[in-house]
N, C-alpha and C positions, 0 to 999 in steps of 0.2 A: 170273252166278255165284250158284247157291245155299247161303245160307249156314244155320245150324241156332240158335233161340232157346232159351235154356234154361226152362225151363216156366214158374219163378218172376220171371223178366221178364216172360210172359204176366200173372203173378198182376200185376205191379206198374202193369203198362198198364193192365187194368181196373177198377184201383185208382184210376188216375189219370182215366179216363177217366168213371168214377162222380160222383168229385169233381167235374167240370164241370160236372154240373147242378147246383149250389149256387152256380153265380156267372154272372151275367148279362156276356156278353162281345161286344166290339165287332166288326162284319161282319168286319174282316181279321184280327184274334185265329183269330176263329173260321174264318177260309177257311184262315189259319198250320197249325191243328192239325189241320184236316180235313185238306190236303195231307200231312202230317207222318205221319197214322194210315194212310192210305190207299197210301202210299208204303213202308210196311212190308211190304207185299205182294209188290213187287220185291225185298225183301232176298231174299226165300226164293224167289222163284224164281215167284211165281206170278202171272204179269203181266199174266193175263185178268182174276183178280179187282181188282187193283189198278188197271185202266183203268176196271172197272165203278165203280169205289168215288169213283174220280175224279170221273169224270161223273158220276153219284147227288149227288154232294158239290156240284159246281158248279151241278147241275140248280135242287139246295136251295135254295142261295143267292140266282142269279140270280128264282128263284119267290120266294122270301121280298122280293125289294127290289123286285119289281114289285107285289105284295100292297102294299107300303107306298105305293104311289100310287096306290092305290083302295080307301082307310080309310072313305071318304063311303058306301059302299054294304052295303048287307048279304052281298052275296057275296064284297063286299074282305076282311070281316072274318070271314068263314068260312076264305079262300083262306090268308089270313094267319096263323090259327089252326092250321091244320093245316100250310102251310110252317114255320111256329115252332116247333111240338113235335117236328114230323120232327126239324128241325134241332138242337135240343137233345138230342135221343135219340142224333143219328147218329153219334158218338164210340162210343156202347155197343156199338152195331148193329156198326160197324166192328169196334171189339176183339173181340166177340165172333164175328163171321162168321172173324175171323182166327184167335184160338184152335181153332173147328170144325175147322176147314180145314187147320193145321199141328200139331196135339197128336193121340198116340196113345195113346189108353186107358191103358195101361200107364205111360206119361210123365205125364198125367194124375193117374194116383191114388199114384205115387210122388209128387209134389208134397205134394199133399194130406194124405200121410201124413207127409211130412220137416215141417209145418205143425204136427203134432199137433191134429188137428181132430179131432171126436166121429164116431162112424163115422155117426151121424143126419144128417150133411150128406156124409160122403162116398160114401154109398150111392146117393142121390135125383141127385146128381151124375153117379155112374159110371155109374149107369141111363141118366138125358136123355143122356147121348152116344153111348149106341148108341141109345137108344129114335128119336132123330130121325133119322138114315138111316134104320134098318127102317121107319118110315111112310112116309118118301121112297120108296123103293124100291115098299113097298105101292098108294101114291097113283098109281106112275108102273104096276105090270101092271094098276091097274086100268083107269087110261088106254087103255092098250095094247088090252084086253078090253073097252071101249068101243069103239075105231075098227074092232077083229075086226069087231065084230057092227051095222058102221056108224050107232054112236049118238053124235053131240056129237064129228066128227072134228076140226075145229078149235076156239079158243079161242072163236070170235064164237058157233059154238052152245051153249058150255056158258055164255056172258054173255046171248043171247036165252033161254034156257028155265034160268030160277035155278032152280023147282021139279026137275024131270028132275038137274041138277046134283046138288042137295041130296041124291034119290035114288041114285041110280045112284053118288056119290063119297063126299059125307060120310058117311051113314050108314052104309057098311059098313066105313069108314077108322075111324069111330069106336068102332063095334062089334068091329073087333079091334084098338083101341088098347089096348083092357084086357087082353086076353091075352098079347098085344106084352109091355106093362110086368111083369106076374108072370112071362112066362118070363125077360124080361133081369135081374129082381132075382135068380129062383131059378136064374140062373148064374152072378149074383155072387157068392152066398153059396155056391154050388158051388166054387168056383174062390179059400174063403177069403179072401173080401173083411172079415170079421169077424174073422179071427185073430189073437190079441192080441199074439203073434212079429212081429217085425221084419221087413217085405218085405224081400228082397231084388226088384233090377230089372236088364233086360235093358240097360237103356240108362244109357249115363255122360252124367251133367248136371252141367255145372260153368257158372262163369261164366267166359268168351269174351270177347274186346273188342270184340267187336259187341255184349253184354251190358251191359258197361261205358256203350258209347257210347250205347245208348238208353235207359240209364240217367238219363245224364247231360243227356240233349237234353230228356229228358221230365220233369224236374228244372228246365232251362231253360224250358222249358213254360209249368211250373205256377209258376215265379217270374213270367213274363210274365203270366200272370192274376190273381197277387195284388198286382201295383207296380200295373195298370192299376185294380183295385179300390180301392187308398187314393187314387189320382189321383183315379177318380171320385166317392169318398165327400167 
């Protein structure tokens, strides 16, 4: 059954989800809320990502607690290093691949506007969310126009020859990253993204009791990380 989020529950998750890195939390805390984000992917219906997000999550973990029994070494405390700030990130990472994924432009900057936010943040906003498909998109014909002309057909040659990569991917990904961004601002502002009138929007957003209810659980959440913080203080 897919169900539909209403935008400002999104705003609320990565609200909450921000919050997390201000509090050092214990391995099943944190396995609790990674299940809990990762499983929001099933509400709506998307069950591919929400299996990746799974495994990504347990991958973390299970790397982080082996990191911790090879602290003696300089490569434990590399391994560890970086399984640790994964881990600490992968709440945001989550919310926000979730948002990508289930918010449409339009749902989007109606939010933002019911928010009453400066148009200086909702422009740079409405931009990154088409600006990252169109380089995906970009990244993926130029791919396509590498294996045409048999250069770097699988991943392992574009990992043996980083120079040729650099070549032949970033740099022309980057080169029309800029053009990318001024034509999507100069169709925001086409399309009266600056207009000081009231949007109207295509889409009815209310609160839903699945809104309510993830409301309420990510509430229970964040009380579970602040009982466990005076415990441990």
């Amino acid at each position: 059954m897919k169900l539909s989020i209403s935008i400002f529950t999104k705003f609320f998750l990565i609200f909450f989800a921000n919050l997390l890195l201000f509090f050092r939390l214990s391995p099943i805390l944190e396995a609790i809320i990674l299940l809990y984000l990762s499983s929001l992917f099933f509400l709506v219906g998307n069950k591919k990502l929400a299996t990746r997000w799974l495994l990504i999550s347990l991958g973390c973990i299970l790397l982080n607690q082996l990191a911790l029994q090879f602290t003696s070494n300089f490569l434990g405390h590399l391994l560890l290093f970086f399984s640790s700030g994964l881990k600490k990130l992968l709440p945001v990472i989550i919310i926000g691949n979730f948002i990508f994924a289930t918010t449409k432009i339009s749902e989007l900057f109606y939010g933002l506007k019911k928010l009453h936010l400066p148009n200086w943040i909702i422009i740079p906003i409405s931009v990154l969310f088409r600006f990252l498909p169109t380089i995906r998109q970009d990244h993926q014909q130029i791919r396509n126009a590498m294996k045409f002309r048999g250069i770097a057909i699988n991943q392992r040659d574009l990992l043996k020859h980083p120079l040729e990569t650099l070549e032949y991917i970033y740099v022309p990904l980057l080169n029309n990253a800029n053009t990318v961004a001024n034509d999507l601002t100069a169709a925001a502002l086409t399309r009266g993204i600056t207009h000081p009138a009231n949007s109207t929007s295509l889409y009815l957003i209310s609160f839903k009791k699945i809104d309510i209810a993830i409301f309420l659980v990510t509430l229970l959440m964040f009380g579970g990380v602040i009982y466990a913080r005076i415990q441990g203080s």
